[in-house]
Structures are given as structure tokens and as C-alpha cells.
C-alpha positions as CSV (number, residue, x, y, z in Angstrom):
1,X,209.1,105.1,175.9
2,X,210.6,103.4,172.4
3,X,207.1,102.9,171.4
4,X,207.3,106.3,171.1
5,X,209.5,106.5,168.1
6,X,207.1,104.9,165.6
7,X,204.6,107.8,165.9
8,X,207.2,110.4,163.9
9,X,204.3,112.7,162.5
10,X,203.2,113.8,166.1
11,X,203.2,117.7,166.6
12,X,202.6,117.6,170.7
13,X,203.8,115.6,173.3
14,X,203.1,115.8,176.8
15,X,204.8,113.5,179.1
16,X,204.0,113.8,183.0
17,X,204.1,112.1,186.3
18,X,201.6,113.4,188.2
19,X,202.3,110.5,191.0
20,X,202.2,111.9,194.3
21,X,206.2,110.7,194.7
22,X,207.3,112.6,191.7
23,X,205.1,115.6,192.9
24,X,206.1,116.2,196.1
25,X,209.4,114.1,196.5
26,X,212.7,114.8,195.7
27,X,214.1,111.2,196.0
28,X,213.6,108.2,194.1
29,X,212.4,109.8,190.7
30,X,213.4,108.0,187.5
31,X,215.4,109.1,184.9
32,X,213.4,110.0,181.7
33,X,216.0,109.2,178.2
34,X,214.5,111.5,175.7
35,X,216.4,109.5,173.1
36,X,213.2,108.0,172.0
37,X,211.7,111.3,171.2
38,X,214.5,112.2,168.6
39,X,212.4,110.5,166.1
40,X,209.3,112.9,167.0
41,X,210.5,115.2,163.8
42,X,207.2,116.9,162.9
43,X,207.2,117.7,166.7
44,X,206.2,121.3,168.0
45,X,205.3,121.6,171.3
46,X,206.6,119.4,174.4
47,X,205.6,119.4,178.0
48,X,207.6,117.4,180.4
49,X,206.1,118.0,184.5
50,X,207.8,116.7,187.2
51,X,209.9,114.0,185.2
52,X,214.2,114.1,186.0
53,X,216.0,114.8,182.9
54,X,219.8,114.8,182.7
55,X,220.3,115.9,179.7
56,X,218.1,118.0,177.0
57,X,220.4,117.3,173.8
58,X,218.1,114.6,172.1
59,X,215.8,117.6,172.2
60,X,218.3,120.1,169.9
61,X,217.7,117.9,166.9
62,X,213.9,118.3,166.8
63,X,214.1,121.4,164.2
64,X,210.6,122.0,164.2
65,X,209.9,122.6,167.6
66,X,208.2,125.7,168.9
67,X,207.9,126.0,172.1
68,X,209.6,123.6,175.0
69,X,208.0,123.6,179.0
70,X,209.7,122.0,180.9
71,X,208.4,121.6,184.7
72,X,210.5,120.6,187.8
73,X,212.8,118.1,186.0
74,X,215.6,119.1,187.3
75,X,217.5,119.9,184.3
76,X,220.9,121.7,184.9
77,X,221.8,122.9,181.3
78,X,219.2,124.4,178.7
79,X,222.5,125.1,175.8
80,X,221.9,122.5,173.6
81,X,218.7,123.9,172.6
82,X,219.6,127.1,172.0
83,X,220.3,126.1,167.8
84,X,216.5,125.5,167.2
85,X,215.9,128.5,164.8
86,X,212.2,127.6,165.5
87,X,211.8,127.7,169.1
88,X,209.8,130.7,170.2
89,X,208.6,129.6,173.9
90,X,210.8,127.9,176.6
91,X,209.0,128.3,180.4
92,X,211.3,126.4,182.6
93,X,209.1,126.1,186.0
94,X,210.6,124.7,189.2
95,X,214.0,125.8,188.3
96,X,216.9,124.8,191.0
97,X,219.9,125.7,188.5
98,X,221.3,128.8,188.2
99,X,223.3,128.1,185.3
100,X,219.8,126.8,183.8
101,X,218.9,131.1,184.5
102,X,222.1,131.9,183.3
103,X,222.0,130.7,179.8
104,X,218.8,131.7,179.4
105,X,219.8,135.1,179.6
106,X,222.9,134.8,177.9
107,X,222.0,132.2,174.7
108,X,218.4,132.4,174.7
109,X,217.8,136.5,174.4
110,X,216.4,136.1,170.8
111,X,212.8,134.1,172.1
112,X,209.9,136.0,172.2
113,X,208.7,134.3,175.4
114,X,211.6,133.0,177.9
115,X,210.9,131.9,181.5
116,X,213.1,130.6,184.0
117,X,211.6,130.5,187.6
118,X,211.8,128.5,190.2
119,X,208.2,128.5,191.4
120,X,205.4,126.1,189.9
121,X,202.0,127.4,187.9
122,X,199.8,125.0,190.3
């Protein structure tokens, strides 16, 4: 994933592992740093499917994002995001946290398209 950083003017990212282990089991999955993507500064949109993410911070400095989609990745805490004065779209699909459900309804009020649910699109 540092290779990443060197592509700064990219506007879309979509990271996924469609593996059949990440899919469909709950063990074993590897943890995804989204340090690297801190440098993505032109970035707008970002789709992360079934990849575990601890933590959604390096995310919160990416100004220019738009809308975030996060899918089954296990995330436990969405409130670092909530000062991107762009953001407009956050779906969170395969939601397990209810704190994730809380602050969405608490912090994240002001987006014109918010979703927390725990079921998948596909």
C-alpha cells in the first residue's frame, strides 16, 4: 500500500478483497493501515469492501473527500470523520457496531445521504 502515496492527484480509490476468506470469513482478515492514503489529497470518493480497518482517522485529513463507503470492515468508530466540511455520502454496509449507528445519528445529522446498516448490497 505505500506505493500508494506517490499517486496524490487521484480523486477515487477503491480498495477491496473480494477473496472468498475475506468474504465469507470472519477470521484471519488483515489489517488494512490507511496511513498511506493520507497523501491521496485531491481524493473524493473511497470504497473499502470487506477489508478490517481499526481505525478511520488517516481518513479525517483528506479535506476533499465526498463521499466515504465503507463495506464490512469492521470499523468500530466513524467520529474522526465527522470534521470533513466536504463529505456528503457515508454508506456504512455490514455494520456490527452500534456505536458506529450511534454517531452517525448523533455527529453525522448534517450529510445529505447517511447509511449505517448492517446488511450487504450483494
Amino acid at each position: 500500500m505505500e506505493g500508494l502515496s506517490n499517486l496524490s492527484r487521484r480523486r477515487s480509490l477503491s480498495l477491496e478483497d473480494n477473496s472468498a476468506e475475506s468474504i465469507y470469513a470472519e477470521e484471519e482478515r488483515e489489517v488494512l493501515d490507511l496511513k498511506p492514503q493520507e497523501q491521496l489529497t485531491e481524493l473524493r470518493f473511497i470504497f473499502l469492501g470487506y477489508i478490517l480497518i481499526e481505525e478511520v482517522r488517516p481518513l479525517a485529513d483528506l479535506h476533499n473527500l465526498y463521499s466515504i463507503v465503507p463495506m464490512k470492515t469492521d470499523v468500530d468508530s466513524i467520529l474522526p470523520l465527522k470534521e470533513l466540511e466536504n463529505l456528503n455520502e457515508l454508506i456504512v454496509y455490514g455494520n456490527t457496531s452500534n456505536q458506529v449507528k450511534e454517531q452517525a445519528e448523533v455527529y453525522f445529522c448534517e450529510i445529505e445521504h447517511i447509511t449505517v446498516t448492517d446488511e450487504l448490497p450483494y
